[in-house]
N, C-alpha and C positions, 0 to 999 in steps of 0.2 A: 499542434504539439504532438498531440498521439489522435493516430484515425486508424482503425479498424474494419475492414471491408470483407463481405460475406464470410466471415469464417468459420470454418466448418474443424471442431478439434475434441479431443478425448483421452483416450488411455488404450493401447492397443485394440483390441473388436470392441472397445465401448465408446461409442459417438456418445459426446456431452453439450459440446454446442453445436447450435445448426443458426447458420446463414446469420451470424451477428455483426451486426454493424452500429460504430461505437465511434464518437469522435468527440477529442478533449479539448479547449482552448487551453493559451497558454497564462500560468498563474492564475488557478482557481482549483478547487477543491470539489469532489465529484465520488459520489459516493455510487457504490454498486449492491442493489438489497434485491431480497427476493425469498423464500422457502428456502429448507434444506434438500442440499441435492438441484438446486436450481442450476449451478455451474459457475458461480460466483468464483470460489477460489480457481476453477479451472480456465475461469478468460486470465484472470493473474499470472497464470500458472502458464499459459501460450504466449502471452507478452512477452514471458522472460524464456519461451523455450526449453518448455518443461511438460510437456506434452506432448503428444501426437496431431501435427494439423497434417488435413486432408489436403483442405483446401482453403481458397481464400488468402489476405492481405496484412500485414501490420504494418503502419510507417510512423518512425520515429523523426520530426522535421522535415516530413519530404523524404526522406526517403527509408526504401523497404526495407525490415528488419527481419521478417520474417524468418525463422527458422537460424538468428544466429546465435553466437555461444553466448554463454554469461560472462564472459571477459568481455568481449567484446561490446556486450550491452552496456556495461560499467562504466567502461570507457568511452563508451557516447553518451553516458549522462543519465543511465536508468539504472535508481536502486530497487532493490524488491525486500518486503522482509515479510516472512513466514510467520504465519501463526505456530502458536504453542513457544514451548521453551526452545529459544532459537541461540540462545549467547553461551559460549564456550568455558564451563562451568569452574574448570582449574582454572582458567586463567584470571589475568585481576581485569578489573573496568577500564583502565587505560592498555590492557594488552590486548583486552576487545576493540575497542576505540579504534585502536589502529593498525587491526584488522583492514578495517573499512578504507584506509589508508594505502594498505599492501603495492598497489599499483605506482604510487608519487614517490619519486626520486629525490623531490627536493625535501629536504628536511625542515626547511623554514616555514616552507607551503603547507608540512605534516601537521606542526604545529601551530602556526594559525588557525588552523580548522581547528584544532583541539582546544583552544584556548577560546573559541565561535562556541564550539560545540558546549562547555562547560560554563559562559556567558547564558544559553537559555536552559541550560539541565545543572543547575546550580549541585544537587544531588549527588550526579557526579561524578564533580568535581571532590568534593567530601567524601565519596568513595572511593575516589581511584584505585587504594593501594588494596582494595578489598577483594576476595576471589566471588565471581560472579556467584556462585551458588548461594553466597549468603543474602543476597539484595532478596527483598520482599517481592512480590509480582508484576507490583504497578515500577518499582525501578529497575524490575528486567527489562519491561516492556520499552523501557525512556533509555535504557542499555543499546537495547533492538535500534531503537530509532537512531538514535545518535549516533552507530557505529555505522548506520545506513546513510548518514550524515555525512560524515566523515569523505567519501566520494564525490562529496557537492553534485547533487542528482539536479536533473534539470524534471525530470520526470521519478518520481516518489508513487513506489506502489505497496498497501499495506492489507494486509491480511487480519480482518478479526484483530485487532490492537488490545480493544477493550476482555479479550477473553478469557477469564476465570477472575475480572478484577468486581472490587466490590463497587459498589454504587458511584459513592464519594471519587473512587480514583478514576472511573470511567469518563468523568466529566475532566479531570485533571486532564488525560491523555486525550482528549477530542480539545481543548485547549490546546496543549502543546503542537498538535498537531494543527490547528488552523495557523500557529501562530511560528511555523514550521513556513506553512504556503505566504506568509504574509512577509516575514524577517529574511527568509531561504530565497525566494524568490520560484519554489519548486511546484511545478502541478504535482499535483497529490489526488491519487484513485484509490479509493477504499473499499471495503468487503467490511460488510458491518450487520448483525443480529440486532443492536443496539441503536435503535435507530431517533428514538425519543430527541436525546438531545444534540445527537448527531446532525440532524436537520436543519437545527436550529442555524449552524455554524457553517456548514458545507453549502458550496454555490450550485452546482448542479445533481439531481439524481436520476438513476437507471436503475427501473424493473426488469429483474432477469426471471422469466418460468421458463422452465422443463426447456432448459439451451436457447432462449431466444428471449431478445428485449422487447418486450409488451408495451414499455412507455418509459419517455425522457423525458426530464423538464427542470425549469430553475424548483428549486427544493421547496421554496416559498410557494409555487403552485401546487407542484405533485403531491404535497402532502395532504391536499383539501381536496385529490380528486377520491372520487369513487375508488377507484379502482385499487388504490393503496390499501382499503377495506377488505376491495377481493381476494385478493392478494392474500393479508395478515390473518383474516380469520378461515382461509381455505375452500374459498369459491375459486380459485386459481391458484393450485399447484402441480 
């Protein structure tokens, strides 16, 4: 589905990753953890061409994506959604919705998705006519997703979901999200602080230190090894 080969990417003079290599099956959920400053958000952030690569590979089904625009990644099936407050604060939840939409001509096709979308974020559906700034956090964040929905992604990339939510809703949205890769049929790559019960649910994980992956594995192993110790309590950052 998605395979990433040595890649080397940053931000102008400042190299972030060195030599990562990264590769996703398709329909499963894969979670990306590591320290802060690790480079987490910045492989998300090269997928969709949002950075500076050097050098190195990304191919989206075979083939290379490398370095192209966000139209065009959409339209082959990769959504991305950004941490922090990312939803279009005047407008209402169905005018975000279909945002995610903007690209589809048909209007039948617009709303089936909308009426998909509104079948697992029942919330909503209930809010539609509402202007986004009033939803509480955890329904921006179900805003966020489902207008990234909305584009039927074959490939689902998620930045920190869970971030400034309280306990209770955390576990909500790692829900919705498994159940996101399960109903959607979409690989799903996440960036996650929150990793407890994130584990639980996600099929594969990747340790990211200081721009390079240290260790993969199903989620069910990696979390029993050593090295996820080294890692969290700062023997490797």
């Amino acid at each position: 589905m998605l395979k990433i080969t040595n890649l080397n990417a940053g931000y102008a003079d400042l190299p972030v990753l060195k030599e990562v290599n990264l590769e996703l099956q398709p329909a499963t959920m894969s979670v990306l953890m590591g320290p802060n400053g690790a480079g987490k958000s910045t492989l998300l952030k090269s997928v969709f061409n949002l950075t500076n690569i050097t050098s190195g590979q990304i191919y989206f089904e075979g083939v290379e994506i490398t370095g192209w625009p966000a139209h065009k990644l959409l339209s082959l099936g990769i959504a991305y959604v950004a941490q922090g407050k990312i939803n279009f604060s005047s407008m209402t939840v169905r005018e975000n919705l279909m945002l995610g939409a903007h690209f589809i001509k048909n209007k039948m096709e617009c709303q089936e998705r909308l009426v998909k979308i509104y079948e697992q974020f029942p919330m909503l559906l209930e809010k539609e006519g509402a202007l986004a700034f009033t939803l509480s956090g955890g329904q921006q964040q179900m805003l966020a997703i489902g207008r990234a929905l909305m584009s039927a992604p074959r490939l689902l990339l998620l930045d920190e979901p869970s971030l400034g939510l309280a306990p209770k809703l955390v576990k909500e949205v790692f829900a919705k999200v498994r159940a996101i890769k399960d109903i959607f049929g979409a690989t799903v790559l996440i960036v996650e602080h929150n990793l407890k019960s994130l584990m639980e649910v996600a099929d594969y994980g990747y340790i990211l230190v200081q721009g390079q992956i240290v260790a993969h594995d199903k989620c069910s192993i990696l979390k029993n090894l050593p090295i996820m110790k080294d890692v969290f309590v700062g023997k490797l950052d």
